[in-house]
KOLRO-201228 format. One record per atom (N, C-alpha, C, O): atom name; residue in one letter; x, y, z; residue number from 1. Coordinates in nm, 4 decimals. Each point is the difference from the previous one (the first is absolute). Layout:
N
+------+-----+----------+----------+----------+-----+
| atom | res |       c1 |       c2 |       c3 |   n |
+------+-----+----------+----------+----------+-----+
|   CA |   A |        X |        Y |        Z | NUM |
...
+------+-----+----------+----------+----------+-----+
***
This chain:
66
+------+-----+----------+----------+----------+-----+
| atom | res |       c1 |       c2 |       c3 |   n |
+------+-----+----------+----------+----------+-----+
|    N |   X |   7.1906 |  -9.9045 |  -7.1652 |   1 |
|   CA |   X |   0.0849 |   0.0571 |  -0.1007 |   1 |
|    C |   X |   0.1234 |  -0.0881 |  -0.0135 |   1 |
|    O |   X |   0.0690 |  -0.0295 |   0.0976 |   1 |
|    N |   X |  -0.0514 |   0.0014 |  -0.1825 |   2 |
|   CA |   X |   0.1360 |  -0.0826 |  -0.0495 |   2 |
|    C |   X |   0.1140 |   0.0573 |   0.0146 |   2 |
|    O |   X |   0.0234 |   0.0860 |  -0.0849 |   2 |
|    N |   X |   0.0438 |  -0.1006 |   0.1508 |   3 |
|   CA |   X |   0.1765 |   0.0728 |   0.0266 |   3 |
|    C |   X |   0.0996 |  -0.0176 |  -0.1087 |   3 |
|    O |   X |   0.1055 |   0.0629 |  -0.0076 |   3 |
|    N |   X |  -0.1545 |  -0.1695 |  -0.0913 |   4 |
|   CA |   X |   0.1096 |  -0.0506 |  -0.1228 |   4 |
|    C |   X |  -0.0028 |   0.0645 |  -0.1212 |   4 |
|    O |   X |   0.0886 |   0.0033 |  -0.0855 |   4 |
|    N |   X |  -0.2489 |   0.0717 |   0.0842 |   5 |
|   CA |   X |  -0.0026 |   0.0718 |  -0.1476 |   5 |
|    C |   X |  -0.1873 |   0.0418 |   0.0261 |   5 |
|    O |   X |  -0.0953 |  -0.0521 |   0.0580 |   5 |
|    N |   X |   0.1217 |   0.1791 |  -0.1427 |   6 |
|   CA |   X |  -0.1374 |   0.0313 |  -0.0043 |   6 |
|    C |   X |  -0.0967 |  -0.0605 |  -0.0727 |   6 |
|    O |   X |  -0.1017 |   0.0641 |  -0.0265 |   6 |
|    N |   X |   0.1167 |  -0.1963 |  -0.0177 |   7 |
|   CA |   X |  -0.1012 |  -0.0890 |  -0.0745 |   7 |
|    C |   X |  -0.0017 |   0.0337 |  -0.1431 |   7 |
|    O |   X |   0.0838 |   0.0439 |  -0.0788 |   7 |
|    N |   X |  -0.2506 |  -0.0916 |   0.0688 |   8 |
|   CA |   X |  -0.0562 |   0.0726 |  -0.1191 |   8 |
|    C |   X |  -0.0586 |   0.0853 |  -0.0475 |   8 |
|    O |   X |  -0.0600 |   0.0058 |  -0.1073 |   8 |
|    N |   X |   0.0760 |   0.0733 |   0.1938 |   9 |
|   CA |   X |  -0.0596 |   0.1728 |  -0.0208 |   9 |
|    C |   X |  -0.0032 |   0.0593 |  -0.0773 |   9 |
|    O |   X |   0.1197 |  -0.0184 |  -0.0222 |   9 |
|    N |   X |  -0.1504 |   0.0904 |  -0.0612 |  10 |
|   CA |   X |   0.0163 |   0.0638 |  -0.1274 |  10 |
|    C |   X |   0.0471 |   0.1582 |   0.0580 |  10 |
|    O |   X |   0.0051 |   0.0896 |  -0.0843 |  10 |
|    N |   X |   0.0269 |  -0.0591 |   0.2196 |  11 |
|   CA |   X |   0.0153 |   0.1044 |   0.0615 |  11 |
|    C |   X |   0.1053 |  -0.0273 |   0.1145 |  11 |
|    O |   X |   0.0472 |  -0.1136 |   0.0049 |  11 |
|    N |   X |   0.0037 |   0.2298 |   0.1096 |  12 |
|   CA |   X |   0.0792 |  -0.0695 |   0.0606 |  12 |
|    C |   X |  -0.0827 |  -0.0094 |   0.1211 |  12 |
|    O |   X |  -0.0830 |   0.0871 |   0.0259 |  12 |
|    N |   X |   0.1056 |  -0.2059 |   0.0615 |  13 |
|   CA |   X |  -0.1142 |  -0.0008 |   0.0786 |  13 |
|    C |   X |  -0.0110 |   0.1312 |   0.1207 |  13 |
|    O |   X |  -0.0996 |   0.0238 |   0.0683 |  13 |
|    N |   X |   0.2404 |   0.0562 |  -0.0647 |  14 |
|   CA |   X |  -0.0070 |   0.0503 |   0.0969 |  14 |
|    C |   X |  -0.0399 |   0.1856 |  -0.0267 |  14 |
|    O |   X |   0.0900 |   0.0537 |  -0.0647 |  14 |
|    N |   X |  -0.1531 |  -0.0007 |   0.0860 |  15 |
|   CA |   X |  -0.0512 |   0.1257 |  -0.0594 |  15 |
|    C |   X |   0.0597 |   0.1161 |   0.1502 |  15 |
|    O |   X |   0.0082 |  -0.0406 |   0.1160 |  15 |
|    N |   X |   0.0168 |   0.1463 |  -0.1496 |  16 |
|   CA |   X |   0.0657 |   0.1317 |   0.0931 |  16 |
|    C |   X |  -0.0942 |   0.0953 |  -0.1448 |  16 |
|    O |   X |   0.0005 |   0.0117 |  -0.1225 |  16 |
|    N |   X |  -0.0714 |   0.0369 |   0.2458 |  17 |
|   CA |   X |  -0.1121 |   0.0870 |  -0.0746 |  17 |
|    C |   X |   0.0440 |   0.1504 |   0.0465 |  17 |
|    O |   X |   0.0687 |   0.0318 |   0.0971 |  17 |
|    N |   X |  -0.1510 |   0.0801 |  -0.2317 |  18 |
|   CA |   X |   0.0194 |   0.1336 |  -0.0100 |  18 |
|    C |   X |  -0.0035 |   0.0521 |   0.1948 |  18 |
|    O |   X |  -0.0592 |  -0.0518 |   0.0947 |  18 |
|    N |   X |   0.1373 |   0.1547 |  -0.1014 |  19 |
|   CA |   X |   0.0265 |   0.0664 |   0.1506 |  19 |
|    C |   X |  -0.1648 |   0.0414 |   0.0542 |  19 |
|    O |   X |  -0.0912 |   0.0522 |  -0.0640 |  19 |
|    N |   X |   0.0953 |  -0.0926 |   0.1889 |  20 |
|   CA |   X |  -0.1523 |   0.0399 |   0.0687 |  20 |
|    C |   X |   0.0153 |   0.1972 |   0.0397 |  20 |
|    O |   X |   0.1012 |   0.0699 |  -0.0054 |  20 |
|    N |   X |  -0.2112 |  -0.0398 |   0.0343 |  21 |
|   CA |   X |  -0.0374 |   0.1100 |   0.0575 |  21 |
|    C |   X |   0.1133 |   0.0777 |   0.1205 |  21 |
|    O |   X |   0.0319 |   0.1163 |   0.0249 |  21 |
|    N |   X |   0.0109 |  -0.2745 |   0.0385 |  22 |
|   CA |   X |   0.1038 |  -0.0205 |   0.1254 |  22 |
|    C |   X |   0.1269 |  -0.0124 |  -0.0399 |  22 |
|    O |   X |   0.0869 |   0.0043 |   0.0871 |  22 |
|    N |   X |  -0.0509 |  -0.0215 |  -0.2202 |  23 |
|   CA |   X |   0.0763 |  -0.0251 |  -0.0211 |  23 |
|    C |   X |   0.1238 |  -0.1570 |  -0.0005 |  23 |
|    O |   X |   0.1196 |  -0.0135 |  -0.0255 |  23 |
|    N |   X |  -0.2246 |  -0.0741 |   0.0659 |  24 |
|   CA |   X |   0.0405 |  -0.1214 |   0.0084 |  24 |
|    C |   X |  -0.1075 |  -0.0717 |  -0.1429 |  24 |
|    O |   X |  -0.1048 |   0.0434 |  -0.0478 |  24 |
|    N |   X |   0.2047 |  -0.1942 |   0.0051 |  25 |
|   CA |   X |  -0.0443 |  -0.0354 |  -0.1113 |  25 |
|    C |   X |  -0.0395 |  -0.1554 |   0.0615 |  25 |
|    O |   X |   0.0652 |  -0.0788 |   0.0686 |  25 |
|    N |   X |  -0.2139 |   0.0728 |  -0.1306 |  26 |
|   CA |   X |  -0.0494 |  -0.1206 |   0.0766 |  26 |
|    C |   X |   0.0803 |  -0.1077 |  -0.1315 |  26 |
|    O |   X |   0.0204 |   0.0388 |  -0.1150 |  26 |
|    N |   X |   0.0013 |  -0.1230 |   0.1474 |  27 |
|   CA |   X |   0.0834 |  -0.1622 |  -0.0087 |  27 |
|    C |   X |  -0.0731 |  -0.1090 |   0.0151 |  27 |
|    O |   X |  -0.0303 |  -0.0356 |   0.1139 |  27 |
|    N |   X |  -0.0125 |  -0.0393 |  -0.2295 |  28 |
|   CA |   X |  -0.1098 |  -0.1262 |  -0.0316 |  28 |
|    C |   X |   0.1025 |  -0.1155 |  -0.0271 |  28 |
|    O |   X |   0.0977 |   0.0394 |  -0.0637 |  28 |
|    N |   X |  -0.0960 |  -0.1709 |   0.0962 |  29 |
|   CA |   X |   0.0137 |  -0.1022 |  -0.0646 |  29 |
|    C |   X |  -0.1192 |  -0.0866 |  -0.0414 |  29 |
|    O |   X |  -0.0753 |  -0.0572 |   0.0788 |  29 |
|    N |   X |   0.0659 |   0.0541 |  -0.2386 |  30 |
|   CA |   X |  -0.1082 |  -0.0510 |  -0.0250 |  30 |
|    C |   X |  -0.1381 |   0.0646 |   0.0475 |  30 |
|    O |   X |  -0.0726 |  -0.0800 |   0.0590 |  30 |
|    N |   X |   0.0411 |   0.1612 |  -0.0681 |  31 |
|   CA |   X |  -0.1277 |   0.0402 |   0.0483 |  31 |
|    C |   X |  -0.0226 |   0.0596 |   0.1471 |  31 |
|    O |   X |  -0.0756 |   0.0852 |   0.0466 |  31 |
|    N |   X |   0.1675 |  -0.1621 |   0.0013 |  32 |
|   CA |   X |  -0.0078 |   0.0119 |   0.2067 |  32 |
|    C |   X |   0.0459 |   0.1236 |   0.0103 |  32 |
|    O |   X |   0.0486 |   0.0118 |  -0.1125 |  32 |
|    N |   X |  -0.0292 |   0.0862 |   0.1644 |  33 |
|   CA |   X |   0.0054 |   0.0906 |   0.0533 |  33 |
|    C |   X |   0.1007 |  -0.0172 |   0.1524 |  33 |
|    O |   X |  -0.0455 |  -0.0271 |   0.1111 |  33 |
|    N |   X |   0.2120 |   0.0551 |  -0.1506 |  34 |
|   CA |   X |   0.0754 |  -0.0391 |   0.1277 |  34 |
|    C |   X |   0.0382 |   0.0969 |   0.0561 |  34 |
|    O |   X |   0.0808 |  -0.0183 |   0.0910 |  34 |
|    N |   X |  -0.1205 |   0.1483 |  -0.1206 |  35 |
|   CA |   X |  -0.0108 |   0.1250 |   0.1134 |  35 |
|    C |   X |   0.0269 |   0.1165 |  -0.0978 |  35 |
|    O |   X |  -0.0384 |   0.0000 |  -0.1169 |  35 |
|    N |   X |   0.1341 |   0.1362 |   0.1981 |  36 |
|   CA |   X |   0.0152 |   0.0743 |  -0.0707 |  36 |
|    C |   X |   0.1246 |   0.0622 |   0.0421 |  36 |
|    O |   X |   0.0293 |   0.0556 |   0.1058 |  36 |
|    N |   X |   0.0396 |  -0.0777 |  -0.2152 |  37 |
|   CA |   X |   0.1274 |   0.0493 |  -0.0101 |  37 |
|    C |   X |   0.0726 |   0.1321 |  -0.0126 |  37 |
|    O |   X |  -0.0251 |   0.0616 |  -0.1036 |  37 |
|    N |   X |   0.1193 |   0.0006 |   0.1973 |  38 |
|   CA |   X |   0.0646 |   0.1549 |  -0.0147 |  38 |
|    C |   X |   0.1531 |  -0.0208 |  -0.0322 |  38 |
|    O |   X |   0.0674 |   0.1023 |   0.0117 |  38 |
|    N |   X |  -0.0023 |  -0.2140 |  -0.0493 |  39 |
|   CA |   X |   0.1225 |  -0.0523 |  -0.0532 |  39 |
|    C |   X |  -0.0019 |  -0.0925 |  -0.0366 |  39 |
|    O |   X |  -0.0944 |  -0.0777 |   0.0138 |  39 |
|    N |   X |   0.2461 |   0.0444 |  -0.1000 |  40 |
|   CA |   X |   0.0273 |  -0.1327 |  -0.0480 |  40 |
|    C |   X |  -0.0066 |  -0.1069 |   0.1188 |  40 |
|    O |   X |  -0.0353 |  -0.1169 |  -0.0155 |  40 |
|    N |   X |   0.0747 |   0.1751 |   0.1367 |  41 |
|   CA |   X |   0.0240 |  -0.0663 |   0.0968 |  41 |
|    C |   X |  -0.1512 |  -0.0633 |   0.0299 |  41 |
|    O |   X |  -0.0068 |  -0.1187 |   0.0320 |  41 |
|    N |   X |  -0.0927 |   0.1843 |  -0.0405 |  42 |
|   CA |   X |  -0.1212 |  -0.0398 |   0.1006 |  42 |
|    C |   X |  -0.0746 |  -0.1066 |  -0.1375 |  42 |
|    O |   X |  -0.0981 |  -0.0728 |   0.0155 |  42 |
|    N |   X |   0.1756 |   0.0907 |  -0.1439 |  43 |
|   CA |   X |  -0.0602 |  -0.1149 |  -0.1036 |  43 |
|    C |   X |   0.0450 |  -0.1062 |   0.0594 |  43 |
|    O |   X |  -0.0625 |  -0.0916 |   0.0535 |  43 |
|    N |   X |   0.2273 |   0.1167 |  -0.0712 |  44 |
|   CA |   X |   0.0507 |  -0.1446 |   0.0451 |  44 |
|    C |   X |  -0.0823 |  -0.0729 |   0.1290 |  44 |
|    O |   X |  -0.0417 |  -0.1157 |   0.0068 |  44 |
|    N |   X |   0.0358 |   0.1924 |   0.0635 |  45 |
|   CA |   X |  -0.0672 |  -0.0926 |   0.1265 |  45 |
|    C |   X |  -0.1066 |  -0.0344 |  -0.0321 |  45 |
|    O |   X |  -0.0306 |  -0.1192 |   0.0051 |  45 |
|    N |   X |  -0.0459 |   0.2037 |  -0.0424 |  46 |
|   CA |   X |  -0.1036 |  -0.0607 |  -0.0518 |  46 |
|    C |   X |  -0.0321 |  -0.1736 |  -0.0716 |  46 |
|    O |   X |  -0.0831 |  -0.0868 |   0.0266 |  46 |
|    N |   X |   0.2209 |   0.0991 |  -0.1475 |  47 |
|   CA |   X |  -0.0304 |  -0.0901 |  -0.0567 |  47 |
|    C |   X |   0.0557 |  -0.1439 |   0.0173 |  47 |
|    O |   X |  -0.0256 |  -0.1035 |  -0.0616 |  47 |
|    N |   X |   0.1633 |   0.1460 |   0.2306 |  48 |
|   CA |   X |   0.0262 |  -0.0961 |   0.0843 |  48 |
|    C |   X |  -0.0971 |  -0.0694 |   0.0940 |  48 |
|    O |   X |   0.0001 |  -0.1216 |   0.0189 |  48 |
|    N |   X |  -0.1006 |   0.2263 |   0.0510 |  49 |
|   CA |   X |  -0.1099 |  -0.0290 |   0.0202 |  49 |
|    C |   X |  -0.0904 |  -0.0968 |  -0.0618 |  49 |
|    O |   X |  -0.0657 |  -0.0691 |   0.0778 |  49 |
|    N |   X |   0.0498 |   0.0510 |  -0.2062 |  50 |
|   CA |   X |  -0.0516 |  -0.0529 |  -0.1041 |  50 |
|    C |   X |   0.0472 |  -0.1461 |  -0.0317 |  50 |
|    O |   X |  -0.0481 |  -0.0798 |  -0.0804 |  50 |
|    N |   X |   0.1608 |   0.0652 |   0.1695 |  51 |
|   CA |   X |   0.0626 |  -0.1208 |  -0.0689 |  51 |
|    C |   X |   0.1228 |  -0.0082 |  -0.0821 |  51 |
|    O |   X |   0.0793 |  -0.0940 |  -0.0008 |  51 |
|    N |   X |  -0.0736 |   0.1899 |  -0.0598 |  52 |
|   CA |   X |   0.1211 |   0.0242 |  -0.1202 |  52 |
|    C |   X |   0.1532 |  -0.0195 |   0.0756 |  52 |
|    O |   X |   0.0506 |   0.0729 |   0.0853 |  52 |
|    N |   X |  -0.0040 |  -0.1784 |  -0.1383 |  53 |
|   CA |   X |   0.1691 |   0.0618 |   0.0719 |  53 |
|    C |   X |   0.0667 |   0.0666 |  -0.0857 |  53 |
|    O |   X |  -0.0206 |  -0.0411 |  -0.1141 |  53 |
|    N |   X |   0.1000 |   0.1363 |   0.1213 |  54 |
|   CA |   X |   0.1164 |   0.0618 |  -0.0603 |  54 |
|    C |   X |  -0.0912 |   0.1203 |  -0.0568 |  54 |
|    O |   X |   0.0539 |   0.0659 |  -0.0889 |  54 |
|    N |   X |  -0.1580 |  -0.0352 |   0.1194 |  55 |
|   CA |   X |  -0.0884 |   0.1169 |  -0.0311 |  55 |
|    C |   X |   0.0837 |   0.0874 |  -0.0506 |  55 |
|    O |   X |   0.0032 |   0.0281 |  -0.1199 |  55 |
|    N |   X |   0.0794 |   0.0272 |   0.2172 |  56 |
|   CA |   X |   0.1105 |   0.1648 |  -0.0628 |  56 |
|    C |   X |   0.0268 |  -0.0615 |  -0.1995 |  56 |
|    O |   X |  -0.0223 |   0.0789 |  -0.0919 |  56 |
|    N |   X |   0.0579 |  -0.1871 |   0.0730 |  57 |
|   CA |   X |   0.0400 |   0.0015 |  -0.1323 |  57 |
|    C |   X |  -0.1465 |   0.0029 |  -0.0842 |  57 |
|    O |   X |   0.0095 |   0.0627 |  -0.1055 |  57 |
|    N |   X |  -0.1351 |  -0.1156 |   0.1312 |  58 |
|   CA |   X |  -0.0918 |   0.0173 |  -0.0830 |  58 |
|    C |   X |  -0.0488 |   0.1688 |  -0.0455 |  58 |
|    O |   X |  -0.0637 |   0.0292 |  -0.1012 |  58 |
|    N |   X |   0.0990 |   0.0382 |   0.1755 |  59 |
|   CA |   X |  -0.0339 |   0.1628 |  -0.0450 |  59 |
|    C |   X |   0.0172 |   0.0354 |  -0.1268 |  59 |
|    O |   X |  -0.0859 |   0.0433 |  -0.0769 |  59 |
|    N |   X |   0.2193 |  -0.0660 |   0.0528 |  60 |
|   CA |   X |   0.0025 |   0.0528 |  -0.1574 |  60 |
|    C |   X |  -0.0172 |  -0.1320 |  -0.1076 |  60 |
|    O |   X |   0.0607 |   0.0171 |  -0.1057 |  60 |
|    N |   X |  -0.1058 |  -0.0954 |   0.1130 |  61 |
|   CA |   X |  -0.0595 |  -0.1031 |  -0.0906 |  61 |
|    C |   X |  -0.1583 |  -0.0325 |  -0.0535 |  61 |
|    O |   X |  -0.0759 |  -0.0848 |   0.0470 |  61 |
|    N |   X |   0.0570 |   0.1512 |  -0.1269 |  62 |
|   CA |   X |  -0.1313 |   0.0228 |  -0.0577 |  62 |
|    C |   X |  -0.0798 |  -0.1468 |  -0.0284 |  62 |
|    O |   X |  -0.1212 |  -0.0064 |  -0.0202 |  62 |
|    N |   X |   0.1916 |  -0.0837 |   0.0220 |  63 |
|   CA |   X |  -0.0804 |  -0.1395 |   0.0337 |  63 |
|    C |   X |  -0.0668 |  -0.0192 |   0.0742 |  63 |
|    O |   X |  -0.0816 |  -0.0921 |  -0.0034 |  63 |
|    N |   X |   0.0992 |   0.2004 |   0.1250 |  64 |
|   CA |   X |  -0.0728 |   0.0089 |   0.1584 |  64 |
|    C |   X |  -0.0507 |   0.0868 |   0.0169 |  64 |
|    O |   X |  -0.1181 |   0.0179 |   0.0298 |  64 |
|    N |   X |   0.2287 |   0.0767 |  -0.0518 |  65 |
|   CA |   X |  -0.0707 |   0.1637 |   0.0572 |  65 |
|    C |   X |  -0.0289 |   0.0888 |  -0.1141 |  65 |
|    O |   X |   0.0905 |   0.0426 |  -0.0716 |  65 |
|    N |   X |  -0.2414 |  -0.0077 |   0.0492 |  66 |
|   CA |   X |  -0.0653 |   0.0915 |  -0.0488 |  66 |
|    C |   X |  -0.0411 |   0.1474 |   0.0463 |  66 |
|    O |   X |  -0.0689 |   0.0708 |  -0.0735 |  66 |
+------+-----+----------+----------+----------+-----+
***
């Protein structure tokens, strides 16, 4: 995953999907599947996990986060 920009995606690469059964929302970059999330907090790591620096600011930027 590119840290400089989400490419050429026609989407943002990073997807936070409808609430599970559990109440946690599973979290894709690109297709991958990087766990499942019960806060903003457990995205961000997630998507520090992932590579991303400065993750906390990609949340509300729809270039990324879908």
């Amino acid at each position: 995953m590119d840290p400089g920009h989400p490419g050429g995606t026609d989407s943002a690469p990073i997807v936070v999907h409808q609430p599970s059964l559990t109440g946690g929302r599973r979290v894709t970059a690109r297709g991958s599947i990087l766990g499942l999330a019960h806060s903003d907090e457990g995205v961000v790591e997630f998507l520090r996990r992932a590579g991303l620096p400065g993750a906390e600011g990609l949340l509300d930027d729809p270039a990324w986060v879908n």
